[in-house]
N, C-alpha and C positions, 0 to 999 in steps of 0.2 A: 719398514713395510716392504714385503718382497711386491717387485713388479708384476700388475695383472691381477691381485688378487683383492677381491673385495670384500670388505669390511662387513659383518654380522647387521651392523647397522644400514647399511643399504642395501643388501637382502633381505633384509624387513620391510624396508622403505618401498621398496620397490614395486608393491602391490599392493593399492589403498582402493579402501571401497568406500561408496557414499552413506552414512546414514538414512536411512529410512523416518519417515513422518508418521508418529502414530497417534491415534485420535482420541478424545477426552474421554475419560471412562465414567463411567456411573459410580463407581465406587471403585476400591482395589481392585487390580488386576488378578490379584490371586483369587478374590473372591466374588467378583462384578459376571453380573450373567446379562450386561452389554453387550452389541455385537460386535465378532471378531474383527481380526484388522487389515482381514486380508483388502476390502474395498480399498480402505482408504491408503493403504499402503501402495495403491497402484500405481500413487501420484508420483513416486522416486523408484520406475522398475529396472532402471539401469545400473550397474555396477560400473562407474568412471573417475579417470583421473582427474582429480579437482587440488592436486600439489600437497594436499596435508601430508604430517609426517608428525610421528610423536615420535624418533627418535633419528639423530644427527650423530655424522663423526664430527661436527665441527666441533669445536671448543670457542672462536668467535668466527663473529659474518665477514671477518679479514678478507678483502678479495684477494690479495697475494697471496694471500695463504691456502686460499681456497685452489687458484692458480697450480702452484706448486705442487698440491697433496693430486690433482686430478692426474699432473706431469706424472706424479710418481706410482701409481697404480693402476692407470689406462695403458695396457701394452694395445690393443687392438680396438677397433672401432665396433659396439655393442652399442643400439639402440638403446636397448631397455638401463644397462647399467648407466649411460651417460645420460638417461632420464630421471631415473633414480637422483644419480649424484644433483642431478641439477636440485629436484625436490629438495632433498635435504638442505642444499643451500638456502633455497628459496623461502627455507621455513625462518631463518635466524635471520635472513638478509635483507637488505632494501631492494626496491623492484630496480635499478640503475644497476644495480652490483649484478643482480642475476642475468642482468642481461647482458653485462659486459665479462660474465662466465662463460655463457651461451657463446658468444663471439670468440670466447678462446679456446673454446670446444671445439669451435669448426673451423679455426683456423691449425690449431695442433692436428687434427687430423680431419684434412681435405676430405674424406673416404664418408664422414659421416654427415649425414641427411638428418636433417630433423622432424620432426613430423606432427601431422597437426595435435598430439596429447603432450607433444613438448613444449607447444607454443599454450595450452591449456593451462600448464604448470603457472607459465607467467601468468595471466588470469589471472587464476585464483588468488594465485599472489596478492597482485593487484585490490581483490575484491576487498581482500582481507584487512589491509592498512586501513587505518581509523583517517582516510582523507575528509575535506571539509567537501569535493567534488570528483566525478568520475576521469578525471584530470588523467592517472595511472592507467585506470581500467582502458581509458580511451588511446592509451598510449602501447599495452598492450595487443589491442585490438587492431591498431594499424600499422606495429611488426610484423601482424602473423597476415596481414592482408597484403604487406608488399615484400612479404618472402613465398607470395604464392598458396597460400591456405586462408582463404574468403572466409567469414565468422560464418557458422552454420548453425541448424536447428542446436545442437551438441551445446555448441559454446554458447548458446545464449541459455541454457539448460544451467550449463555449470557456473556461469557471471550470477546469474538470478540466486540460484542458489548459494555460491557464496556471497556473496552479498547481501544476504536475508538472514541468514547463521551470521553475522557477521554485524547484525543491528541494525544493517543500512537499507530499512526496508523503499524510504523513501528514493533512495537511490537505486534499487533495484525495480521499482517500477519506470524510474524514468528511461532505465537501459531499457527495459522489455519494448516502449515505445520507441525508442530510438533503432533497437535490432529489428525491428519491425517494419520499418519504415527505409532502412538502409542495406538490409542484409537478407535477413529470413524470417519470415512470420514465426516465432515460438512455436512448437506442437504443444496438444494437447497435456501430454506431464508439466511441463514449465506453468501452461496455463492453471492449472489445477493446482498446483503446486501454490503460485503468485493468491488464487482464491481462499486455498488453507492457510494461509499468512495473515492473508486483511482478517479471515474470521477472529483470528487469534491476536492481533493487536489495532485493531482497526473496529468502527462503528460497518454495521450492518447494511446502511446508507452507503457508505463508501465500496463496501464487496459490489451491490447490486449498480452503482455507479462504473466501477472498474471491468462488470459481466456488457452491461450495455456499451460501452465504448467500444471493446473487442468486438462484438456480435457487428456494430455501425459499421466501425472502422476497419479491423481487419478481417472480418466476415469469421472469426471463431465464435462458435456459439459453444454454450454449455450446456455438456453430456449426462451421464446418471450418473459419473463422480461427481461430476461439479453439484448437483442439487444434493448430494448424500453429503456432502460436505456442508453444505450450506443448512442440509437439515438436523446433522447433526450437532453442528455450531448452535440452532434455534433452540435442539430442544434441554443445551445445556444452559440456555437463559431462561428457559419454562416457560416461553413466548406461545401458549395455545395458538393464539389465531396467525399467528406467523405459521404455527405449523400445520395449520389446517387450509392457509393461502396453497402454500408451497405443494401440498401433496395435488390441490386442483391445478396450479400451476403444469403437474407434470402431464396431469391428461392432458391439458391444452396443447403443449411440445409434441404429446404423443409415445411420452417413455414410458416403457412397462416396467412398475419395481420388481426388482429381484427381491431374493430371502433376504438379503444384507440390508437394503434400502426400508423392505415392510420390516424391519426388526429395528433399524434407526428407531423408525415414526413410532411405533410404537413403545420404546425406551424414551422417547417423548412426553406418552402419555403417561407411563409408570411414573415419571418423577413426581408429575403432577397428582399423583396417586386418582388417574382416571381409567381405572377399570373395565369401565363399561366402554369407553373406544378402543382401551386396549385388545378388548375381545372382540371390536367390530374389524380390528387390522387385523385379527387374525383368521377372521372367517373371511374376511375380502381377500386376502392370499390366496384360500384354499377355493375359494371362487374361483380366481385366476388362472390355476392350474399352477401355484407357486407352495410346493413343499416346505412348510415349514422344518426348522432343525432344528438342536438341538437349544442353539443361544433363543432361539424362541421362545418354547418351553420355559426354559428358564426366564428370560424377561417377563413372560405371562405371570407366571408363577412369581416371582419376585412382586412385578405391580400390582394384584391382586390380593396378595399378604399385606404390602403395604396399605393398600386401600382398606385393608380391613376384612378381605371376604377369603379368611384364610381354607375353609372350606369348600368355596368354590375351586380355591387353587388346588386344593387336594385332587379336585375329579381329574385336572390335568394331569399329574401325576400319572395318574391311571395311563388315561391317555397318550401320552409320550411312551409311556414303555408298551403300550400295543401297537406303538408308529414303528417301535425298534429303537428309540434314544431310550439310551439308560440313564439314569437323573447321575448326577453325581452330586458332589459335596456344596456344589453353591444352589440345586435345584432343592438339596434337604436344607440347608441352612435358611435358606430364604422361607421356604414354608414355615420353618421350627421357628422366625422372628414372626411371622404373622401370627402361627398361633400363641407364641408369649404376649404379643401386644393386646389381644384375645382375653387375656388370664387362661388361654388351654395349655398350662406350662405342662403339664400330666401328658397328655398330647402332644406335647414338642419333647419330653425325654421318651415319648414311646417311637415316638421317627430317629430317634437316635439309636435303638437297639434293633429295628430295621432298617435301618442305613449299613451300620454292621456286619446283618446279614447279609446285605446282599453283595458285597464286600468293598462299600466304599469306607472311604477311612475318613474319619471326621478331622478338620482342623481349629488349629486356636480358633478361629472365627465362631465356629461352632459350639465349642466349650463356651467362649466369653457370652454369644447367645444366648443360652440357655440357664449360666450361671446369670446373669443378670435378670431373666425373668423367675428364676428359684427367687431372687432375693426381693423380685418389686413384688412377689406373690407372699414375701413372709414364709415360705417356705426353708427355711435357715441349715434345716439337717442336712437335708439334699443338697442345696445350694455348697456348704461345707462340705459336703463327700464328694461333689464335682471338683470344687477348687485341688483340693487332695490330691486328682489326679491329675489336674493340669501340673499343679509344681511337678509331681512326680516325673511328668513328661516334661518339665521345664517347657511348658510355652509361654507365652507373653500374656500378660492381661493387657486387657483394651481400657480404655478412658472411661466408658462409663460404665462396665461390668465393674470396675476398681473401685468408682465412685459408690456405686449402689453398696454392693459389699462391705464396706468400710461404715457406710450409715448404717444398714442392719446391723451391723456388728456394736457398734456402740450402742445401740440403742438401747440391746438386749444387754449391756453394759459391760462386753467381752472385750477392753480397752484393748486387755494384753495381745489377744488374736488380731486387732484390727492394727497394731504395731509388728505384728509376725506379718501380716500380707502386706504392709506397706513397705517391710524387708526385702519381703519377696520379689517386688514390684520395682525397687531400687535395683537388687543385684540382678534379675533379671532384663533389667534394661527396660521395661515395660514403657516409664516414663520416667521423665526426667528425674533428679534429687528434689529440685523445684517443686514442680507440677505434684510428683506422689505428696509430697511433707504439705502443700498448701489444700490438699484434699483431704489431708487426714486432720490438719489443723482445722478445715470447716467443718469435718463431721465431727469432732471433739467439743467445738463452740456450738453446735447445735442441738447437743446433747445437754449441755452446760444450760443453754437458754430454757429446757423443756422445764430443768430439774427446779429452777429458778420459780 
């Protein structure tokens, strides 16, 4: 290796960003007309050094070797590269090795300062070993405290954080009180961050136990993330009166919901296929002076299908595109399920050759829709000249479009056909060899029992 020059691998290394937290959907992401993710994504809006690294020049965490290869490639003192090298180390290595790398970094060359995303490196380290106690983390912590860089808001950001990726949620709430109490009260992303965690592996008792302690103790109260979070958690248990606490809750605090928050609550009521509050969040918005958009529309229109009042959701329809939202492919899809659950299957392929027009492009989701209410309607010709064009287009059949098809097919006693789309559903990847063979082997014994 010529001297100075640095390895393809630590120029990757070199710039690592944090993942983002994003929040439970109502259904698929490709096809869920849930609200977007920009709220909840507010809780991680930092890009920071937190030591990960998916790719190493090491071959082992050897510290001599490690030693050695730094002598033979470091002609000049460079921050950022001798930040880098350490990550990399830091990924294979023990938190002892890394820091006794650290120490021959700066002893090979006087010239270099480290700086507080150096001593960050170690952290995360730290966070990350499967310890039985904050033993490491705390050991990290009071290197970078008596080389002169105090833990601040940052570090206790990125300890939490990894440490929470990292399964150790219990030990990540203990640092938050302990950085709290010694160092820097948490900001508000750490906070919020720590809240989307408990909703996610923690009883709902314990978030509102964790909100009140902060609020007592270190005077953080929770913002319109924090309750969007919390409502959104609620309304993916379909806890109605939790959700209907929470929203008086807010006037109490005095927070006005944004579009994001009135589209939570009401992605609330749609699970619950309750229509009639879904349409009272939406006029209480526009009460408000709060523009609904686009994901609104769409969660209206979805809940309202669902509920049953696929014609009501029509008139939004209407209405969204005189607001200036142009529906797209989950705003027709969601209507064309209401009106199959309907029997208005005639009516969901007539929104499919207006959807068309107007030039949205339909996907699987949409085809499996519709081919699944062709076939609970008995409608089998249709149903068969859709399928036709999904292979055509090779898309995937869905789980219960596959299922339904496969009964009409036998019933009408088309063995051979219902053996051609379980082919289809194999090579396609649709579902499994499993899954397809045990849904065609039940509509085959169902057939078997009528004839009986």
């Amino acid at each position: 290796m010529k001297m100075g020059k640095l390895p393809t691998s630590l120029r990757a290394a070199a710039s690592i960003s944090r993942p983002k937290i994003a929040p439970s959907s109502l259904v698929s992401e490709s096809s869920s007309p849930t609200p977007a993710k920009t709220r909840l994504s507010a809780i991680s809006p930092r890009t920071r050094d937190d030591g990960e690294s998916s790719r190493t020049p090491f071959k082992s965490p050897d510290l001599s070797a490690a030693k050695s290869l730094f002598n033979s490639m470091v002609a000049t003192p460079d921050l950022r590269l001798h930040n880098s090298f350490l990550q990399s180390y830091a990924s294979i290595s023990t938190l002892g090795d890394s820091i006794s790398l650290l120490r021959h970094m700066m002893k090979s060359h006087p010239t270099f300062s480290p700086d507080r995303s150096t001593y960050h490196i170690l952290l995360a380290q730290s966070c990350r070993a499967p310890e039985p106690t904050l033993a490491g983390v705390h050991r990290a912590l009071n290197l970078m405290s008596a080389d002169g860089f105090a833990p601040d808001k940052v570090t206790a950001d990125i300890a939490v954080r990894a440490l929470s990726s990292s399964g150790r949620i219990d030990h990540a709430l203990q640092l938050f009180d302990e950085m709290s109490l010694k160092h820097s009260v948490p900001d508000s992303y750490t906070y919020n961050f720590v809240v989307k965690c408990l909703c996610k592996c923690r009883s709902l008792s314990m978030v509102y136990e964790f909100i009140d302690k902060c609020r007592s103790s270190l005077g953080l109260k929770p913002d319109l993330v924090t309750y969007t979070i919390i409502i959104d958690n609620v309304c993916n248990t379909k806890n109605l009166r939790e959700i209907t606490r929470l929203v008086g809750v807010l006037g109490e605090e005095g927070f006005k919901p944004d579009c994001f928050l009135y589209n939570t609550i009401m992605k609330g009521y749609c699970m619950l296929s309750r229509g009639s509050e879904a349409i009272e969040v939406y006029n209480k918005m526009r009460e408000n002076g709060v523009e609904p958009d686009l994901v609104t529309y769409n969660t209206l229109i979805f809940g309202l299908s669902k509920a049953g009042r696929a014609k009501e959701a029509r008139k939004y329809l209407k209405i969204m595109a005189e607001k200036g939202h142009v529906p797209d492919v989950v705003t027709y899809t969601s209507l064309m399920n209401g009106l199959c659950r309907e029997r208005d299957v005639l009516g969901a392929y007539a929104l499919l050759e207006e959807m068309k027009e107007s030039g949205v492009e339909p996907n699987a989701c949409t085809y499996n829709t519709l081919l699944h209410g062709f076939c609970k309607a008995k409608m089998m010709e249709k149903g068969i000249e859709l399928y036709g064009e999904m292979k055509a287009a090779g898309m995937e059949l869905e789980t219960a479009a596959y299922a339904t098809l496969l009964r009409a097919l036998c019933r009408q006693g088309k063995i051979a056909d219902a053996y051609e789309v379980f082919d289809y559903a194999v090579e396609s990847k649709s579902l499994t060899d499993v899954s397809a063979y045990s849904t065609l082997e039940s509509a085959l014994k169902e057939v078997n029992k009528h004839r009986e």
